[in-house]
C-alpha positions as CSV (number, residue, x, y, z in Angstrom):
1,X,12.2,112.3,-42.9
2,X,9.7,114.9,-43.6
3,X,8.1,116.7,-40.3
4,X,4.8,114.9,-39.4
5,X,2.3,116.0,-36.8
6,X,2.7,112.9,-34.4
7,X,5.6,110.7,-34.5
8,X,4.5,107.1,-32.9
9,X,7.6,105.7,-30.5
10,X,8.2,102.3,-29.8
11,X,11.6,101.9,-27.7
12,X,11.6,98.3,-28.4
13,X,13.2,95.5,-26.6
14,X,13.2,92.0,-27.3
15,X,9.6,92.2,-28.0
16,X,9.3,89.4,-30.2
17,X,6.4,87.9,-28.7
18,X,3.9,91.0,-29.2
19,X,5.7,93.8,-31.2
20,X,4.3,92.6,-35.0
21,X,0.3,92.6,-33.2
22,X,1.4,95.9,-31.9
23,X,2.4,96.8,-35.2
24,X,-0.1,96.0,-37.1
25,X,-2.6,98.1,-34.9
26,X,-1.4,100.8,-35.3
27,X,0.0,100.5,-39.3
28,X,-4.0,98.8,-40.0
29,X,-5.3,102.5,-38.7
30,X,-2.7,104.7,-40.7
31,X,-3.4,103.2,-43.8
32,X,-7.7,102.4,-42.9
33,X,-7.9,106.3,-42.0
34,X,-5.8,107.7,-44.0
35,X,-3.3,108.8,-41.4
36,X,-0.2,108.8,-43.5
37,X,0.3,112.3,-43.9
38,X,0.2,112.7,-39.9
39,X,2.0,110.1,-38.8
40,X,4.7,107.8,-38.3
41,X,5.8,105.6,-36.4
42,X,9.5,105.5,-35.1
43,X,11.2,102.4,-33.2
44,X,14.6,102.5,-31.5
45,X,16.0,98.6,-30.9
46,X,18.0,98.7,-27.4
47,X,19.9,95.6,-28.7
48,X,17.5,92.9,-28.6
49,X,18.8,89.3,-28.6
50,X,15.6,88.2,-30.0
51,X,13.8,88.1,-33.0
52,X,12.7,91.5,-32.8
53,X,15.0,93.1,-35.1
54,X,14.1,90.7,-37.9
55,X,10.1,91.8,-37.2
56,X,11.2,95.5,-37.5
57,X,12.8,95.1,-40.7
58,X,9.7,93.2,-42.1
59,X,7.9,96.1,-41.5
60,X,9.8,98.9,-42.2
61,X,10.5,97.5,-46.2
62,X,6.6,97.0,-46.0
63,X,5.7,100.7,-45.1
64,X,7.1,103.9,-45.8
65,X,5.6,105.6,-42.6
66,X,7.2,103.0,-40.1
67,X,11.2,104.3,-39.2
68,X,13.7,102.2,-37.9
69,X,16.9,103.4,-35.4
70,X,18.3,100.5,-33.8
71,X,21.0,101.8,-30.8
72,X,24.6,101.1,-30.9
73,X,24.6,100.2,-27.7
74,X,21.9,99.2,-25.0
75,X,20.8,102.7,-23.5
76,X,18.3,100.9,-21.2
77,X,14.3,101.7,-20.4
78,X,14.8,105.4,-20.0
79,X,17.8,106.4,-22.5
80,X,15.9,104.5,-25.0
81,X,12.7,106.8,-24.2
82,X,15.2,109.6,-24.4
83,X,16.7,108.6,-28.0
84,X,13.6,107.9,-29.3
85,X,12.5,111.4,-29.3
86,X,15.8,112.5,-30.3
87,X,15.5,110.4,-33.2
88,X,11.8,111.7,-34.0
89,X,11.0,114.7,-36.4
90,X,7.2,115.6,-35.7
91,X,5.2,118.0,-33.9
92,X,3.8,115.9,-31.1
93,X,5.2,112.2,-29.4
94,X,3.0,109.6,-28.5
95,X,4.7,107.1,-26.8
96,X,3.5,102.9,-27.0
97,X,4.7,99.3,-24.9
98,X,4.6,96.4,-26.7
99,X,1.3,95.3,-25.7
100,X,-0.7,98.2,-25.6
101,X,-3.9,98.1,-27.5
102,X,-5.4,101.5,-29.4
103,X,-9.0,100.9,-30.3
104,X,-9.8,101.5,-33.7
105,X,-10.6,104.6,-34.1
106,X,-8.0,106.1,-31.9
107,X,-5.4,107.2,-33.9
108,X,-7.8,109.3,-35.7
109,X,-9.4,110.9,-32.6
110,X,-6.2,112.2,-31.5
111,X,-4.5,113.3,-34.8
112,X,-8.2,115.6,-35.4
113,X,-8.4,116.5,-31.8
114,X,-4.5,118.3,-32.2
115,X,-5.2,119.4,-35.7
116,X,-8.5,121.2,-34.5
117,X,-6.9,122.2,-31.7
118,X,-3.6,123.9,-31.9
119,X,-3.2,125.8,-28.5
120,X,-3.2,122.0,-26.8
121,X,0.5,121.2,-26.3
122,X,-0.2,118.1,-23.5
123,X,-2.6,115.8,-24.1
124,X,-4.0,113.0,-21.7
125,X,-5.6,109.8,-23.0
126,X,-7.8,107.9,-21.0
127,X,-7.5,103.6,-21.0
128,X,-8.8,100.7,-19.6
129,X,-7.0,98.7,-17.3
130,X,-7.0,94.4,-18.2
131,X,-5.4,92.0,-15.8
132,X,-2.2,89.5,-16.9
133,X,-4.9,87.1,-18.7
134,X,-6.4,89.7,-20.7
135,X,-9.6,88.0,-20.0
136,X,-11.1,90.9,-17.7
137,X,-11.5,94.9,-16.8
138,X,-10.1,96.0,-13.7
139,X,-10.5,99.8,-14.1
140,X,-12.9,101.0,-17.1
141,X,-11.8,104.6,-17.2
142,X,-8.3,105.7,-15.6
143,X,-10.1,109.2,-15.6
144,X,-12.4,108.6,-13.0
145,X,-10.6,106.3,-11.0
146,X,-8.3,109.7,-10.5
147,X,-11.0,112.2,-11.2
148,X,-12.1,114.9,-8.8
149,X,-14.9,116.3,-10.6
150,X,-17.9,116.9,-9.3
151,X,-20.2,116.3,-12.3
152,X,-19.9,113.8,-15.0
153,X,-18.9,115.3,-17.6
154,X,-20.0,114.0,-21.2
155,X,-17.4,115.7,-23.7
156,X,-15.2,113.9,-25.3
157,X,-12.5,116.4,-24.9
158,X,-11.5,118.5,-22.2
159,X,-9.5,121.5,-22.3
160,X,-7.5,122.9,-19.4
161,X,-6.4,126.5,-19.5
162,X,-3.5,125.8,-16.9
163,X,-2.2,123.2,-14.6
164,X,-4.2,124.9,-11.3
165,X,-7.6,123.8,-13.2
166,X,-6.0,120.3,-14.3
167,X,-5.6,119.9,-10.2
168,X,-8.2,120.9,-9.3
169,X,-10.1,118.0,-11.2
170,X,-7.8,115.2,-11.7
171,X,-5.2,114.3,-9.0
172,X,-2.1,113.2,-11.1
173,X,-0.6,112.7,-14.8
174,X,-0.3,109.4,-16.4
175,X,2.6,107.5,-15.4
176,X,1.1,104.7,-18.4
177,X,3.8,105.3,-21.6
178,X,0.5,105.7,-24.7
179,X,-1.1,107.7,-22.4
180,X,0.7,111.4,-23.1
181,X,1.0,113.0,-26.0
182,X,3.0,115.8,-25.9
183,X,5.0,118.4,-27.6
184,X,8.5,117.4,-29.1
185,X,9.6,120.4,-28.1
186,X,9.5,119.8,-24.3
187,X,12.3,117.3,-24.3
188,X,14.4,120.1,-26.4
189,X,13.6,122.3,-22.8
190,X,13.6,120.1,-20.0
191,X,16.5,117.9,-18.6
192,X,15.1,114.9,-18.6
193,X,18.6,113.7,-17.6
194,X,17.9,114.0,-14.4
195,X,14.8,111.5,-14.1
196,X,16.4,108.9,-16.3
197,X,16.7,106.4,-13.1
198,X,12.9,106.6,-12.3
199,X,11.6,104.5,-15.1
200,X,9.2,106.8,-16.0
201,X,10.9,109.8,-17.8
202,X,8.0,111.3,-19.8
203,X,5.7,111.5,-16.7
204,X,8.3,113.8,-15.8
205,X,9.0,115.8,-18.4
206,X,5.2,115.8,-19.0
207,X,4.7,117.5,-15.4
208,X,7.4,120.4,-15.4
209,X,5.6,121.7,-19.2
210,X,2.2,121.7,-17.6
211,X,2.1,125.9,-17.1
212,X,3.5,126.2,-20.7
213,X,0.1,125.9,-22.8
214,X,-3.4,124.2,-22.6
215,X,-4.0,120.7,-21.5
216,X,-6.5,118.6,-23.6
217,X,-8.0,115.2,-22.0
218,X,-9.6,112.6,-24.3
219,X,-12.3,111.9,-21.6
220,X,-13.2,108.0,-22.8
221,X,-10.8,104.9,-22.6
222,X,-9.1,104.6,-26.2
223,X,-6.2,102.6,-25.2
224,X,-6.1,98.9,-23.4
225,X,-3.8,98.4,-20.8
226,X,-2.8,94.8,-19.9
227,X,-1.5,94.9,-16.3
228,X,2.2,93.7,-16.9
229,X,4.3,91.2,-15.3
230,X,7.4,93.0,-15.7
231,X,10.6,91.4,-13.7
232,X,11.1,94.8,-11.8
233,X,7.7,94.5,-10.8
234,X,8.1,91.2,-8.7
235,X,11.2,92.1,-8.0
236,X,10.8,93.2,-4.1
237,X,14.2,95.3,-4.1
238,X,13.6,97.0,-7.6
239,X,10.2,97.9,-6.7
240,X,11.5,99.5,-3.5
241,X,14.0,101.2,-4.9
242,X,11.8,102.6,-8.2
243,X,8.9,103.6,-5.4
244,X,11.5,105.7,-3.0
245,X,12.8,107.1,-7.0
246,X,8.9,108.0,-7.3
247,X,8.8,109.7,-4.8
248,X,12.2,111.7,-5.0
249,X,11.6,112.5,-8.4
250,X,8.2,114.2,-7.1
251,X,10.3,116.3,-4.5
252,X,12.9,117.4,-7.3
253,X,9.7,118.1,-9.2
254,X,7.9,120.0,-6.3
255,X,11.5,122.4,-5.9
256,X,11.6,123.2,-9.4
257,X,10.2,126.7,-10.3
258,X,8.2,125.0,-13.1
259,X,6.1,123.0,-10.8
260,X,2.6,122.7,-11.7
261,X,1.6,121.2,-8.2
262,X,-1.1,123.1,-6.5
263,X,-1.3,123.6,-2.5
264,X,-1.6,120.3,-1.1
265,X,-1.1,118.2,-4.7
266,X,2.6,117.4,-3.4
267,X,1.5,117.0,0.6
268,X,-1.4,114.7,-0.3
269,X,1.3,111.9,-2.5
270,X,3.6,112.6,0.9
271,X,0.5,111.3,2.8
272,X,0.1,108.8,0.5
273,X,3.6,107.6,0.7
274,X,3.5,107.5,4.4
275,X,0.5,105.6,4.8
276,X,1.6,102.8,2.4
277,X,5.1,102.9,3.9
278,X,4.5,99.8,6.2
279,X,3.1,97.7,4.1
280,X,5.6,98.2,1.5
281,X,8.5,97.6,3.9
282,X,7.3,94.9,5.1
283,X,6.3,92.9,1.7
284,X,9.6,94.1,0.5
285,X,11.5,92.6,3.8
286,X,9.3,89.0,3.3
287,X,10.6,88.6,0.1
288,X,14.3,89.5,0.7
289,X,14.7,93.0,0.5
290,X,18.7,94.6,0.9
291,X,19.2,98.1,1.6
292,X,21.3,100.5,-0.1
293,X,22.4,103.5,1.9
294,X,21.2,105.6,-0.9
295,X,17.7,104.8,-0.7
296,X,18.4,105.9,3.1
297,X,19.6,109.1,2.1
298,X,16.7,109.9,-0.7
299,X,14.1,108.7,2.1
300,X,15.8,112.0,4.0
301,X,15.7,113.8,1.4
302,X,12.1,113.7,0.8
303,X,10.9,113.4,4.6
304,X,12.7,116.7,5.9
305,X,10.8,116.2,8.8
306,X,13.6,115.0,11.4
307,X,10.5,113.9,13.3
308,X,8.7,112.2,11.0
309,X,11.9,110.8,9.3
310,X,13.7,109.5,12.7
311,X,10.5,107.9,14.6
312,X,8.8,106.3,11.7
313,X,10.7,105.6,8.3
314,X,14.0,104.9,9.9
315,X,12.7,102.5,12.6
316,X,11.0,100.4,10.0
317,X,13.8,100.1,7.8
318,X,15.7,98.1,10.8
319,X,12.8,95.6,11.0
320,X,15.2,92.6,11.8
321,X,14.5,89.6,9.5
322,X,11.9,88.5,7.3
323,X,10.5,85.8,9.5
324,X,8.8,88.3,11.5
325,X,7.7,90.3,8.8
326,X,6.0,87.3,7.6
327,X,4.6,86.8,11.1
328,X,2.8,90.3,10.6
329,X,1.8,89.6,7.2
330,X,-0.1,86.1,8.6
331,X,-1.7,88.3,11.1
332,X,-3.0,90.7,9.2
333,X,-4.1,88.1,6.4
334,X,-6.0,86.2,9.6
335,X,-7.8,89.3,11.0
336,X,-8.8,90.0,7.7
337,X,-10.8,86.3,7.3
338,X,-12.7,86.8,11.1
């Protein structure tokens, strides 16, 4: 496989019931624009049981730009990310889900926006959020939902010189998979190993490169998001667990001599943490949340503080039983109706 500029992945997984839509959005704007000789799109199968290996091969005999790399064995959400880029041979990566929606001309924005502009090595896309139906907008541009800035800003692309003036006007990275692009050759210096239990491995990997080069944003939605309804996410232990990963994974981040955090950028998602903290506990108690003893020991891990740590997050945890959490909960919900 010949070296491209971007290399599409798709770390597919029994995505039968959107993965041909997805890829024919993306295949209709290689061919419409022209795109060939920039990109391609590469998909690693983590063993589906479905029919998704049978839509893969429809599409790979149909075009030569689409590459297929189905896994010996199931490597799961993260070691699938991992292999995808592994099996990749481009410049940049540019990550999609299965139900993740470019807009027409997006494809083409971003390949001229990279060609034009060699010294950007992170790129940041912004996308609108949809809820589960599809059928309405809940957020119309991720970038000001997180932006800092001051004045609206009308360029379509935004350069960043460093990660201190990324800070200083947005207050985090993507965590959403289409929304990086990024150099191939980060994963080649960064041990993503050690974030492959977060879910979220390219937001990581994506941080710790931020001081390496310049940072372009594409400052207008090109990308819809459908909200998902992933199992993990209504899953009340899973969520707990991936939220205290979140936030471990941000303390391994904030220790590492590549950290792009500013003063305050890793105190203020502490804060945040903290603040949500009761809430979270309880919701996850009401709907049968189990303790593991390592969550207990990442929880002190993050929250040094014996203070902090001893009067407030440990207490919590020993909450007795879900009927009274779901006491609070009917409180709350009635205070909120007066």
């Amino acid at each position: 496989m010949s070296a491209k500029l971007i290399n599409i992945l798709l770390p597919v997984y029994n995505w039968e019931s959107s993965l041909e839509a997805c890829l024919e959005n993306i295949s209709w704007q290689i061919i419409n624009d022209e795109l060939w000789k920039y990109i391609d799109i590469v998909l690693c199968d983590d063993c589906s049981s479905d029919s998704s290996p049978e839509i893969i091969k429809k599409f790979t005999e149909k075009y030569e730009f689409i590459k297929s790399y189905p896994n010996d064995a199931n490597l799961w959400m993260d070691g699938n990310f991992y292999n995808c880029v592994e099996k990749s041979n481009s410049e940049y990566v540019w990550f999609c889900w299965q139900d993740d929606i470019f807009l027409v001309w997006a494809l083409k924005l971003v390949a001229n926006s990279l060609l034009e502009n060699k010294d950007i090595w992170l790129m940041y896309l912004d996308y609108f959020q949809y809820n589960e139906e599809f059928d309405k907008v809940v957020c119309d541009s991720m970038i000001k939902n997180i932006s800092t800035w001051n004045v609206e800003i009308n360029k379509e692309l935004v350069i960043f010189s460093s990660s201190k003036e990324y800070f200083n006007a947005l207050n985090d990275v993507p965590g959403f998979l289409p929304a990086t692009v990024m150099k191939r050759a980060y994963w080649n210096e960064t041990d993503a190993k050690r974030f492959f239990w977060t879910y979220f491995v390219q937001y990581w990997v994506f941080l710790l490169n931020m001081n390496e080069w310049k940072i372009g944003i594409i400052n207008k939605p090109i990308i819809k998001w459908l909200i998902p309804s992933d199992w993990w996410q209504k899953n009340w232990n899973k969520l707990f667990e991936i939220t205290i990963w979140w936030m471990k994974a941000r303390t391994i981040v904030n220790n590492d001599k590549r950290s792009p955090f500013i003063q305050g950028t890793f105190e203020n998602y502490k804060k945040r943490f903290v603040s949500q903290y009761f809430k979270l506990i309880v919701l996850c108690k009401v709907y049968g949340l189990k303790l593991k003893e390592n969550q207990l020991n990442d929880l002190k891990f993050i929250f040094w503080n014996w203070m902090l740590y001893k009067l407030y997050l440990m207490p919590l945890v020993y909450i007795p039983c879900w009927s009274i959490c779901k006491k609070i909960i009917a409180y709350i919900n009635s205070i909120r109706r007066i």
